[in-house]
N, C-alpha and C positions, 0 to 999 in steps of 0.2 A: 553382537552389537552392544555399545556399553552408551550406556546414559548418561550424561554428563548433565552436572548440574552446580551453580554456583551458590543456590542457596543454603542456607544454614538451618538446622535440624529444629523443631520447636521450642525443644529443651534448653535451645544453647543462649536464647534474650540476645542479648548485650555483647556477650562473650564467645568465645571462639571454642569450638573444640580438644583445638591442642591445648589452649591452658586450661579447660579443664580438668583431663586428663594429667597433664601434667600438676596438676594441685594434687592428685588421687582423688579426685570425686567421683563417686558412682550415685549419687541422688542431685542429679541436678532442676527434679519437679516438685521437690519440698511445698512450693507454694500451690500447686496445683492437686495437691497430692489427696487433702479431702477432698474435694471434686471428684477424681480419677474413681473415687471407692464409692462413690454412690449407686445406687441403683439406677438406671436411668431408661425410659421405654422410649423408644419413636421420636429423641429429638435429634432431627435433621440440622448439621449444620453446615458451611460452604464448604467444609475441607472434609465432610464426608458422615459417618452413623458415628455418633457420641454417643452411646449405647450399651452397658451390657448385652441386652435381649436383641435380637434382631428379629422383624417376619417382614421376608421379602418375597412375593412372589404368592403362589395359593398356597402353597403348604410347605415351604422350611423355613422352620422356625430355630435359628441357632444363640446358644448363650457364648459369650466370647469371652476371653481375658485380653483388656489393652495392651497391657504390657508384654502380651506376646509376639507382639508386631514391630521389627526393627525399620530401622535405615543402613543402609551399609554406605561406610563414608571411606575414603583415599584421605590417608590424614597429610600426604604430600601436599594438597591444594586445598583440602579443604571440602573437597566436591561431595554432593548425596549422590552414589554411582547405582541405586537397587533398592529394591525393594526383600525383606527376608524375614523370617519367623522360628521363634522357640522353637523345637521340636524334641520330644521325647526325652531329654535332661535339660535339667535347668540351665544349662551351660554351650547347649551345642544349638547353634544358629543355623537354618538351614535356608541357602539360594541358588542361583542359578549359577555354574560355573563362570560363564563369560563375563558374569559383576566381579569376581574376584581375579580371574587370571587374562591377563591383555597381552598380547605377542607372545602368549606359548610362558610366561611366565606369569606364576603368581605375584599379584600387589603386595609391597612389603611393610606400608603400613595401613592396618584396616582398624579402622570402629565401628562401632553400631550406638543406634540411642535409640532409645525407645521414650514412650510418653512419660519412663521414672527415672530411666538413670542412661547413660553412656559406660562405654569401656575399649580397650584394647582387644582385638580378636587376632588369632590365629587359624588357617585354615588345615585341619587336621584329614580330610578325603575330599578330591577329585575325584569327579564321574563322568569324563569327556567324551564318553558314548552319548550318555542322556544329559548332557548340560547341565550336572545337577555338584553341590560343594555344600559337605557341611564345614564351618568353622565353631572354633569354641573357646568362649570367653574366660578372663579371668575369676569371673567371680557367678552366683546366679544372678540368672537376668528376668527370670519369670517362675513365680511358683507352680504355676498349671503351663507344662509346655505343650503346645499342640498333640495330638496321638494324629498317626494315620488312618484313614479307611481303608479297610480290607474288602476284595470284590474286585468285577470285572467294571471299566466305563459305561457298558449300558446298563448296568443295575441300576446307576443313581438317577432318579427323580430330577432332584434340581441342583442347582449350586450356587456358590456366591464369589466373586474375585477378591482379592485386598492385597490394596497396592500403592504404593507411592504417586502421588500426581503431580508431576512437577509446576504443570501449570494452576494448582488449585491453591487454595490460600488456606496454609499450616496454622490454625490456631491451636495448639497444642497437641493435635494428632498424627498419628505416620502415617495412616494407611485411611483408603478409601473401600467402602463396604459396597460393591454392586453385584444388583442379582442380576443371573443370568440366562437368560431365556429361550432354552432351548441349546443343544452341539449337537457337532459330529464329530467322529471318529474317525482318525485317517490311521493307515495302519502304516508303519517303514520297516525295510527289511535290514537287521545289524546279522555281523558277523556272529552273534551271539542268540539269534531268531530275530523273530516278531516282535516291533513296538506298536501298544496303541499309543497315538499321542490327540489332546482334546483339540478341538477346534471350536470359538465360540465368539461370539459378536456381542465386544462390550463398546458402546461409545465413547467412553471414560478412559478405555484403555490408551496409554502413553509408553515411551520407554522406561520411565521410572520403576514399572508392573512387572519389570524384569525378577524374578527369584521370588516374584508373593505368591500368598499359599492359595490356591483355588481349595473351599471348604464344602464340604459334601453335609449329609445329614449326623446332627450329632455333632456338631462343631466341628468335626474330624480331617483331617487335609487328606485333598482326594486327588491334586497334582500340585504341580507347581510349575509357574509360569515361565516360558524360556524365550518369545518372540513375540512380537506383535507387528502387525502389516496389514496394508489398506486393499478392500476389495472393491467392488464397485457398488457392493453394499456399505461399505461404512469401515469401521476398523474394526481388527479381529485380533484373537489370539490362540497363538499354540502353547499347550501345556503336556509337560510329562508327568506321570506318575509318581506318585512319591515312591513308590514299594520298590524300585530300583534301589532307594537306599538302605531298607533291610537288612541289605547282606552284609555290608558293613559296619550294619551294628550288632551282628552275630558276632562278627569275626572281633568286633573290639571288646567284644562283651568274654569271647573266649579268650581273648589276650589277658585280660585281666582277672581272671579265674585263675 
């Protein structure tokens, strides 16, 4: 399912994505930028945690970096199509396959923005088993990029989602921070074994939520989100593991050795 959206990323004011890009700018939150660096505890605002620090829930308490939380944009239209996040190099963005590839083809012009800068991305692995696609950027896009959680789904305690909300009001942030109250585990059977994948009731969750990172203890991403859909309790989400994308960053780690 891809999410479509006509609005414009908070970074972008006035101006359009393509001329951005097209100028070569990659800091287009200059004015926001002491802001972004302060320390900030518990203030709530409509587009979501303005936050370093978060404690949501009785006991996880996570430190985050902003700017590791993108937008994924179709620079065709213009559209915000996902939700996506730094992960493990400064450079490599990581979402849900179905934001980036539509009819069996990958989208051929992508960006991302974050609450500092925008850029041009390329999508470097497809994961069409688990819906999962890193791409990577021309330049760094986050000093501290997510790390994973290591472990089984019932180890963790608690979690938190962060995600794009289309219907919320972007004042200069990408991602919405909600704790999550309790999953389940459903398990599917692939050609290649057993998936667990999460299952979890957030009210907040929209399609935007598509490719954001679900955060385990430790700030650590402990899946990432690939669906969402209504139960007769409320709206929910499924998420896959990140640790599906491991293997290929083994393998590009030995490519480049």
């Amino acid at each position: 399912m891809d999410m479509m959206s006509s609005r414009r990323a908070p970074c972008l004011g006035s101006g359009s994505l393509n001329s951005a890009l097209q100028a070569g700018s990659t800091g287009l939150y200059d004015e926001r930028q002491e802001e972004a660096e302060k320390p900030i505890r518990g203030r709530r605002s409509r587009a979501g945690w303005e936050c370093s620090s978060l404690t949501l829930g009785m006991a996880l308490t996570i430190t985050i970096d902003r700017t590791a939380f993108c937008l994924i944009h179709d620079l065709r239209d213009g559209r915000i199509i996902g939700s996506a996040f730094v992960f493990l190099r400064p450079r490599w963005i990581v979402t849900a396959k179905h934001v980036v590839v539509h009819d069996g083809l990958v989208r051929p012009a992508l960006a991302y923005s974050t609450v500092r800068k925008c850029g041009r991305l390329k999508v470097i692995v497809v994961d069409p088993d688990h819906d999962l696609a890193i791409l990577e950027a021309e330049v760094n896009v986050a000093e501290k990029p997510l790390l994973p959680t290591y472990g089984e789904f019932a180890t963790i305690k608690e979690l938190i989602a962060a995600g794009y909300k289309p219907s919320g009001e972007p004042d200069g942030l990408v991602a919405e921070f909600n704790h999550i109250d309790g999953f389940e585990i459903e398990t599917r059977e692939r050609v290649s074994g057993s998936e667990q994948i999460l299952l979890f009731k957030d009210p907040g969750m929209e399609g935007g939520h598509s490719g954001g990172a679900v955060l385990a203890e430790g700030s650590n991403v402990a899946a990432v989100v690939i669906e969402h859909f209504e139960r007769s309790t409320g709206r929910w989400a499924r998420a896959t593991s990140i640790l599906h994308l491991m293997k290929y960053v083994s393998l590009s780690a030995t490519s480049m050795a």
